[in-house]
C-alpha positions in Angstrom: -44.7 210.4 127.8 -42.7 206.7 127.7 -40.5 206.2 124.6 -41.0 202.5 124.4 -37.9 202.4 122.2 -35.8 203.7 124.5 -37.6 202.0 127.9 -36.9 198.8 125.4 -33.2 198.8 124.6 -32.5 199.8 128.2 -34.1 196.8 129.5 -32.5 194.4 126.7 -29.4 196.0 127.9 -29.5 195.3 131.5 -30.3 191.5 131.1 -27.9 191.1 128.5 -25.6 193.0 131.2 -26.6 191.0 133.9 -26.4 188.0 132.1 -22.9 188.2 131.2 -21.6 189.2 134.6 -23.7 186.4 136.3 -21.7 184.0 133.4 -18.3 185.2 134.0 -18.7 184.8 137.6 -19.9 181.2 137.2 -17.1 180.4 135.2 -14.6 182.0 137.3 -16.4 179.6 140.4 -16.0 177.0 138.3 -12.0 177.4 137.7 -11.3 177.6 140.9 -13.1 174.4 141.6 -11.0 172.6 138.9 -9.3 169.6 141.1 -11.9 168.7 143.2 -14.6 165.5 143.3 -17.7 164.8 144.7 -19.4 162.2 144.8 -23.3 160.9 144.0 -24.4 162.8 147.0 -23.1 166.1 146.2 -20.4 166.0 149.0 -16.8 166.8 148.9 -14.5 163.1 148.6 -11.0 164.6 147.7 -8.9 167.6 146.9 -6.2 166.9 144.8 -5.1 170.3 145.5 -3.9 170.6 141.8 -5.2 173.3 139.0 -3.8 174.2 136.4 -1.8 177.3 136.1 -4.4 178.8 133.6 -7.7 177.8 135.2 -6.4 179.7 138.1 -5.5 182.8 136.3 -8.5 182.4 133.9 -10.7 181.8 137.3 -8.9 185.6 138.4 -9.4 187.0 135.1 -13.0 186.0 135.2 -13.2 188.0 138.9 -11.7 191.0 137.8 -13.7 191.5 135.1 -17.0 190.9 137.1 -15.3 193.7 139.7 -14.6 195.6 136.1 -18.3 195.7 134.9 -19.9 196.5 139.0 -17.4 199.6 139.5 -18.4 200.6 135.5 -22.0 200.3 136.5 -21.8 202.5 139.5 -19.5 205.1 137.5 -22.4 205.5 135.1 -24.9 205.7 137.5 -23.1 208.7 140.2 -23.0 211.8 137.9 -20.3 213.0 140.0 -17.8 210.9 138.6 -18.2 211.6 135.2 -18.6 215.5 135.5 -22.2 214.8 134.6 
């Protein structure tokens, strides 16, 4: 038999999961493209080639926590690694 409760907060828990690696990685992309213009068209016009010294390690910081939450997710799912 299905516990719905349980089939339930596993779900909510994956999309909230999901969600907040797919929004870290975003905003990491989107640190990294500090410095740079486009125009109407959607193509590149000029690098200034200059970002800020925190958007570039707040861009990093955003990656390694992405890379944080994938090897997390594959530690809890290979019982070996956690004696299970």
């Amino acid at each position: 038999m299905i516990d719905w409760a349980d089939f339930a907060i596993v779900a909510i828990a994956s999309l909230v999961g999901a969600g907040v690696v797919v929004a870290l990685f975003s905003l990491g992309v989107r640190l990294h493209a500090e410095g740079t213009e486009y125009d109407d068209d959607g193509q590149k016009v000029s690098v200034t080639g200059i970002r800020s010294r925190a958007a570039t390690v707040g861009g990093y910081f955003c990656f390694a926590l992405c890379g944080l939450a994938a090897l997390y997710g594959v530690y809890l799912i290979v019982p070996a690694l956690h004696g299970g």
